[in-house]
N, C-alpha and C positions, 0 to 999 in steps of 0.2 A: 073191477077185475080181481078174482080172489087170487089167494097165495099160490096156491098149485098154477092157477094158469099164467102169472105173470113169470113163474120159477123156469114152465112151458115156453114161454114165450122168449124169454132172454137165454134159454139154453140152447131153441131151434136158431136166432140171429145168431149168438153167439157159432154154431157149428156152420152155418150155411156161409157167414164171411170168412169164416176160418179154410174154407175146403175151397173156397171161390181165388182165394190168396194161392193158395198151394196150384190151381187151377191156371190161373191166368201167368201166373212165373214161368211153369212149365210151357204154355203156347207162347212169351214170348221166346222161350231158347231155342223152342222149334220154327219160327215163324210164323204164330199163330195157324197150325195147322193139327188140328184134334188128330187128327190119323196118324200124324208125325210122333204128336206125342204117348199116343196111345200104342202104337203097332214098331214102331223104331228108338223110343225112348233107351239110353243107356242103362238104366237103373230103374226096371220093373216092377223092383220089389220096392221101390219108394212109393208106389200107388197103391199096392196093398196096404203098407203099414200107415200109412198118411191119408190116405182117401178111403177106400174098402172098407178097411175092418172100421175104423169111427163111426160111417154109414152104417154097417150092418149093427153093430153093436146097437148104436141109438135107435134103429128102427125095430128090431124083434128084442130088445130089453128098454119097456119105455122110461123104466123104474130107476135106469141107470142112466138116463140122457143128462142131464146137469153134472153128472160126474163124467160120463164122453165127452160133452162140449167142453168141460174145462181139460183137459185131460190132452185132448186135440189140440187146443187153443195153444197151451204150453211147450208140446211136443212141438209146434210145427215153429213157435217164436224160436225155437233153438235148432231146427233144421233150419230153418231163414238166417241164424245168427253167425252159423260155420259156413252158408254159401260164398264160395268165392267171388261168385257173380249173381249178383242179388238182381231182383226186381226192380228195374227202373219205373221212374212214374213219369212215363209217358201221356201223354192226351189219349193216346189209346186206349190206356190201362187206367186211366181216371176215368174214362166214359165207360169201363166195363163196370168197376167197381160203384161208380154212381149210380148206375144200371141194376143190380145186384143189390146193394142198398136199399134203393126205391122199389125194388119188385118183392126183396124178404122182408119187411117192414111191413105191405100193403099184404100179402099172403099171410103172413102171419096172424095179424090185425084181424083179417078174414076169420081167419078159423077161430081166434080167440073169441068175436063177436055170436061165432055160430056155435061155439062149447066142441069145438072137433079138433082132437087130437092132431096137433100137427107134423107129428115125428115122420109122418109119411112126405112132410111139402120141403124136405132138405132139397132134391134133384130137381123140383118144380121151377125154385128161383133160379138156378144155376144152368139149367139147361135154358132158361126163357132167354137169362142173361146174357148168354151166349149165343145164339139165334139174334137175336135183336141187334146185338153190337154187331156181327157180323154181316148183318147187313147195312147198317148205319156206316161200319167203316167201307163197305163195298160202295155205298153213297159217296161218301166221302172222299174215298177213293180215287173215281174218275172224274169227279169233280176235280180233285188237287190235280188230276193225270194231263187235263184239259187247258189249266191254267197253265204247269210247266211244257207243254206242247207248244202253247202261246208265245211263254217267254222264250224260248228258244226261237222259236219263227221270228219274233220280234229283232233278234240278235243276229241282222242279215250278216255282218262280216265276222262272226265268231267262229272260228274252226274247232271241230273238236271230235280230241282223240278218244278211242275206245278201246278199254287192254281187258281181252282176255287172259284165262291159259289155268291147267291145274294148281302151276307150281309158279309162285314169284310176280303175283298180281299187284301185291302191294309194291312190294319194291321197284318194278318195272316203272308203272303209275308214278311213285313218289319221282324216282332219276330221269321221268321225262319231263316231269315237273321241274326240278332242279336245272336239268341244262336247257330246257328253253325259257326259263323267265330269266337267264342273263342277257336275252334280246328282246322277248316279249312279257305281256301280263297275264301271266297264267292264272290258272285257279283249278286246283285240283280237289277230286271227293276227298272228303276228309276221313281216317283212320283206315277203320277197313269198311269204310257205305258199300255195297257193292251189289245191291238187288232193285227190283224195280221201286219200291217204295219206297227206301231208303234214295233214292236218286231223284225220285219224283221230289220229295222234300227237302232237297239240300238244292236242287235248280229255283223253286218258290224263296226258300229262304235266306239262301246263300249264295247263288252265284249273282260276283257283282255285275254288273249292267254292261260295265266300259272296260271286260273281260275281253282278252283278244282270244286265247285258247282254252277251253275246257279239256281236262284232261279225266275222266272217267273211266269207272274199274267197274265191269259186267263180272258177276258171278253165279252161277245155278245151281240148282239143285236136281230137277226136272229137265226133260226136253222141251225147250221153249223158253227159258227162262229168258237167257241169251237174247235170243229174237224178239222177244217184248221190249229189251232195253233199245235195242237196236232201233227198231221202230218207234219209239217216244224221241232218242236223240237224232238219226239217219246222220250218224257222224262221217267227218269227208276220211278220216284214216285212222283204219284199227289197227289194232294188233293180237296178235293170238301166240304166247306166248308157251314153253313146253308143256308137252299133255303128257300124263301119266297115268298110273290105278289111280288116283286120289277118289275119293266119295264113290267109292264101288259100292256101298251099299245102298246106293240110289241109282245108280247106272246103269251097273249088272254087267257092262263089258265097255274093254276101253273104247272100241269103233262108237258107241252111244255118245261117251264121254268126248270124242273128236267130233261127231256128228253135231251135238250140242255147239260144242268154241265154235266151229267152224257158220255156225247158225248169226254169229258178226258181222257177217261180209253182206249181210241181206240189208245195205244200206242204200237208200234212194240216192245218197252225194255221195257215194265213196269214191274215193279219187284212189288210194292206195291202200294196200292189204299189206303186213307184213306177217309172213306166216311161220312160226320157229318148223325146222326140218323134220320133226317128230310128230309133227300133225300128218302132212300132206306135202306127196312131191308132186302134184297135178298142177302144172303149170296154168299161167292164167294174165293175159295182160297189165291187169290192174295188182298180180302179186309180186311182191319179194320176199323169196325165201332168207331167213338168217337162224343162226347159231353154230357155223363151221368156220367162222370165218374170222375167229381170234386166232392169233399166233404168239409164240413166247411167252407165254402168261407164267406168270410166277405170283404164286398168293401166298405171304407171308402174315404172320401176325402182327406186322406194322403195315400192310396193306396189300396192293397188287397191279403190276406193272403188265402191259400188253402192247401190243400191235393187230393194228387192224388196217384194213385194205380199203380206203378210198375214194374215187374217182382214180381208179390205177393208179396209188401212191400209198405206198403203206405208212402210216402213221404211227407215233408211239406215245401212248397212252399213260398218265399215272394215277392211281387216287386210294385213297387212306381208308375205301372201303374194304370189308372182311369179306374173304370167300371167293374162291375161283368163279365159282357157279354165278357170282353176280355179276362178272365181265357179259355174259349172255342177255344181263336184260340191262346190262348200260349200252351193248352194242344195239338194242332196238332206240334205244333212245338217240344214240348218235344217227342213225339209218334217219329216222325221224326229224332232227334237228338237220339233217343234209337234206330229205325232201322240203323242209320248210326255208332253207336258203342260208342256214350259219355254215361259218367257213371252217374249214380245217382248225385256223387257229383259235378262233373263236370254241370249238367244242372242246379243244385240248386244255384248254385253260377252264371251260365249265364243268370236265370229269375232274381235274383236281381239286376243285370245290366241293363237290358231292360229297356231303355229309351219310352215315347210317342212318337207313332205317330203324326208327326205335324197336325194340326186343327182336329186330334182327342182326344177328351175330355182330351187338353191338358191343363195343370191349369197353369194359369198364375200370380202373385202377383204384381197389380201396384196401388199406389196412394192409398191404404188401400182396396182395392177392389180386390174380386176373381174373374177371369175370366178362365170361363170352353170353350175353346175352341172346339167347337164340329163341326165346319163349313166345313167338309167335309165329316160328316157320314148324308146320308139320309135314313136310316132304321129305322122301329117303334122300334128294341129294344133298339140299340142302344137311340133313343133320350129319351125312356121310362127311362132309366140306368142315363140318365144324369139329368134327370126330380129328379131321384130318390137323386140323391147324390146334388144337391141342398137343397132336404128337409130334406137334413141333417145341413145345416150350419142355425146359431142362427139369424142371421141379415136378410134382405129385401132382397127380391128373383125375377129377373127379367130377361127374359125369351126376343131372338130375332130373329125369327124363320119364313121363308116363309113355313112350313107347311112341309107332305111330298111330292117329286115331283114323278112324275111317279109312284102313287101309287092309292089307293083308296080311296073313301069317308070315306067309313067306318074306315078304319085307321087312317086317320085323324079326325073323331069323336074319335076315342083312346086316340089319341094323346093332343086332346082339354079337353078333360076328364080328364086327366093326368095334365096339366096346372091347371087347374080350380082348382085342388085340393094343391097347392103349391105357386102359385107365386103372388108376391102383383104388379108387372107390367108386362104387354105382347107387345112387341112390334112386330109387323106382318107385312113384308114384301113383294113387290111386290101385283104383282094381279090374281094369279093363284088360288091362295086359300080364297080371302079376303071374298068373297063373303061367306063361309061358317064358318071362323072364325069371321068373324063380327055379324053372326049369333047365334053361339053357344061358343062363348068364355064370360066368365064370371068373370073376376077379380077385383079388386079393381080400376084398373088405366089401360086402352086398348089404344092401340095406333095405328093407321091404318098407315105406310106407302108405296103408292104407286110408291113415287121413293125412291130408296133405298139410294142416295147419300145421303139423310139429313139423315141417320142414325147415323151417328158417332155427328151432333152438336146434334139432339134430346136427345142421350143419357148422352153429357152429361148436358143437360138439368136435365132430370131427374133421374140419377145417384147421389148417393154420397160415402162417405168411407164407409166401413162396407159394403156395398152389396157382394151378389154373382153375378154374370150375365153368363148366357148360352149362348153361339152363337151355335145353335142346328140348323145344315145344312145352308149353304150360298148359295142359287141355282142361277146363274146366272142372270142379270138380261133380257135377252132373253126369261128365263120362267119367 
C-alpha cells in the first residue's frame, strides 16, 4: 500500500467513525428515530457544522481530506466533551458501532485494493450501518418482546399497575410504589423507563420473580405508543394521570394528547381505571375519577398537610413532601392502596413516610442556602408550585431555568409572569427560550446563559447564604 493511499485510507476510517459517533448520539436522544433527528432535532445547525460541511469539504476538496478528518475528529471530541448527556454504550450502540467498523474497514480495503478514491464511500458505511442494525435490532426486538410477554404470563398472581398522564409520571409511579410496599413487594420501573423497549428490558432483566405488584410508567411520543405497552403488560389497574399541552410538537392538539393516555384502558385484565378530571368526564363502570377531591391543603416549605374523603370519612393526611400539586398523584396512590385492601391507618402512616422524588422539588440544605431541586419536572404547574413556595422563604430568591421545553409560548409567558413576580435573580439557560425570556423577563439581576457549563461557577458568583435557589427543569443541553 503506498503512502497516498494508506494517508487515504486512515483519513476516510478516520472521518466515517467520527460522523457514525455524532450519528448514533444523536438517534439515541431521539429514540433511535432518523426522522426525529433529522426533521425535530433542537439544534440544526449542529448537523451542518458537525456532519455537512466535513462531508462536503472531504468529498469535492480530495486534497484536503486528512486535514477534514483530523479537523472533524477534534471538533466533535470537544462537542462530546461539554455534552451534558453524553452517549451511553449501550448493546445497541456497540452493535452499531461494530457494524460501522466492520463495514468502513472492508469498503475501504475494497477501494484501496482497486486504486479508487474513496472520498466518495464516507455515506456507504454509515448508511449500510444503519439499515442493518436497524433491522438486527427490529430482530432483536420482538424477540426480547416475546420473552417479556412470557414472563409476565408466567407471573399468574402479579398485579400490575400502569401510570400514565403529561404531568407527574414519575412521581405518581415512584408514591405508588412507596405506599404499597409497606404491605406488599413491589417493584417499580426504575428512573424514568417509560417506553416500550425500555420496559421490555427492565421486565427480562429486572423484574424479580416473587414480585407481587409491578408498578410501570407508559409514556409516548406518537399515537400508539400507550397501546403497545398496554398490550405487552394488559395490566389489571391504570392510571392516567393530568393531561396538558406537554409534547405539542408531536401531538399537535391536546384531544390527540388525551386520545393517546386514554389509549391505557385497552387492557384485556383491567379491573380499574383511575382517570384524573382533566382527561375525561365520560363515565364508565370500571372508571374513578380523581383530582378534586383534596381538601385543606396547605404546602409549605417543610411539607404539606391535607384531607381527603374516604369511604365517607375524611381523613387527614401529612408528609414532608414539596408541592401542592403532588397531593394529586399521592391521592391516586391512596385511591390505589384502598382498591388493593390497606386501611385508612395503614395509608396514613405510609404518606408520612414518603420520601421525594429525586430532582423533584427536592429541598436541599447546604452552605446556609436552600436548594429546591426541581431539575426534572418540566410542566407549568409543577414549576408554577415551586415558583410558589419560594415566595414563601424571607431571604433572596433566585430562580435557574431554561424555560419550558416542548411546550408553548404562551406558557412560557406564564411561566415568565410568575418569575417576574418573585425572584431578585434569573438565571436562564441554554438557547431554546433565550430569545423570549430576554425579552420579557423582568427582575432585578438576569443573567443569559448560553452554555450551561459556567453555570455552577456563575452561581456561585452570585449566590450567597440565606438564599433560596430553584433548579426548575434541567433540559439537556441538545435542546
Amino acid at each position: 500500500m503506498e503512502t497516498a493511499q494508506l494517508v487515504a485510507f486512515i483519513s476516510n476510517t478516520i472521518l466515517v467513525l467520527t460522523l457514525g459517533w455524532y450519528l448514533i448520539t444523536n438517534l439515541q436522544w431521539y429514540d433511535y428515530r432518523i426522522e426525529r433527528v433529522i426533521l425535530r432535532h433542537h439544534k440544526t445547525w449542529w448537523h451542518i457544522v458537525y456532519f455537512v460541511v466535513p462531508f462536503l469539504l472531504y468529498t469535492l476538496i480530495p486534497i484536503s481530506a486528512p486535514f477534514v478528518a483530523a479537523v472533524t475528529m477534534v471538533a466533535l471530541y470537544f462537542w462530546h466533551h461539554k455534552l451534558d448527556k453524553k452517549l451511553v454504550l449501550t448493546w445497541r450502540v456497540k452493535r452499531f458501532l461494530i457494524l460501522l467498523i466492520g463495514l468502513t474497514l472492508f469498503i475501504d480495503l475494497i477501494w484501496t485494493i482497486k486504486s479508487i478514491s474513496p472520498h466518495f464511500s464516507v455515506l456507504i458505511p454509515l448508511v449500510l450501518a444503519y439499515i442493518l442494525s436497524m433491522g438486527v435490532e427490529k430482530f432483536l426486538f420482538e424477540a426480547y418482546k416475546r420473552e417479556a410477554k412470557a414472563k409476565v404470563a408466567s407471573m399468574s398472581s402479579l398485579t400490575i399497575i400502569c401510570v400514565t398522564g403529561s404531568y407527574g409520571k414519575t412521581s405518581m409511579k415512584n408514591f405508588i410504589a412507596q405506599v404499597l410496599s409497606t404491605k406488599f413487594n413491589v417493584y417499580a420501573t426504575p428512573r424514568s423507563v417509560n417506553t416500550l423497549g425500555g420496559i421490555i428490558r427492565d421486565v427480562n432483566e429486572s423484574l424479580p420473580s416473587n414480585t407481587q405488584v409491578y408498578v410501570c410508567e407508559a409514556g409516548a411520543r406518537q399515537i400508539g405508543d400507550i397501546y403497545a405497552i398496554t398490550q405487552l403488560l394488559n395490566p389489571q389497574i391504570v392510571v392516567v394521570g393530568k393531561v396538558g399541552p406537554q409534547h405539542m410538537e408531536y401531538f399537535k392538539t391536546l384531544e390527540r394528547i388525551k386520545q393517546t393516555k386514554l389509549e391505557i384502558i385497552h387492557s384485556n385484565r383491567l379491573k380499574r381505571a383511575f382517570i384524573h378530571t382533566s382527561v375525561t368526564d365520560e363515565p364508565h363502570e370500571k372508571v374513578t375519577f380523581f383530582g378534586d377531591g383534596i381538601e385543606n391543603l396547605e404546602a409549605t416549605l417543610e411539607g404539606s398537610d391535607f384531607d381527603l374523603l374516604l369511604h365517607n370519612e375524611t381523613h387527614h393526611f401529612h408528609t414532608s413532601v414539596l408541592g401542592g400539586f403532588q397531593t394529586i398523584n399521592i391521592n391516586a396512590a391512596l385511591l390505589i392502596a384502598d382498591e388493593m385492601g390497606m386501611s385508612s391507618e395503614e395509608m396514613i402512616r405510609a404518606v408520612e413516610k414518603l420520601k421525594s422524588v429525586e430532582h423533584r422539588l427536592e429541598r436541599i440544605d447546604a452552605g446556609g442556602k436552600i436548594i429546591l431541586d426541581d431539575g426534572y419536572n418540566g410542566n407549568i404547574d409543577g414549576m408554577l408550585e415551586g415558583i410558589r413556595l419560594c415566595s414563601l422563604h424571607n431571604g433572596r430568591k433566585v430562580i435557574v431555568t431554561p424555560g419550558l421545553v416542548e411546550s408553548t409560548a404562551e406558557l412560557n409567558s406564564e411561566l415568565i409572569e410568575a418569575i417576574n413576580g418573585v425572584f431578585d435573580i434569573a438565571i436562564i439557560t441554554g438557547q431554546l427560550n433565550a430569545e423570549q425570556f430576554d425579552k420579557e423577563l423582568n427582575v432585578p439581576e438576569k443573567i443569559m446563559l448560553a452554555d450551561k457549563s459556567l453555570m455552577v461557577q456563575k452561581l456561585g458568583e452570585v449566590t450567597r447564604a440565606g438564599d433560596i435557589i430553584l433548579f426548575a427543569n434541567d433540559a439537556p443541553n441538545f435542546i
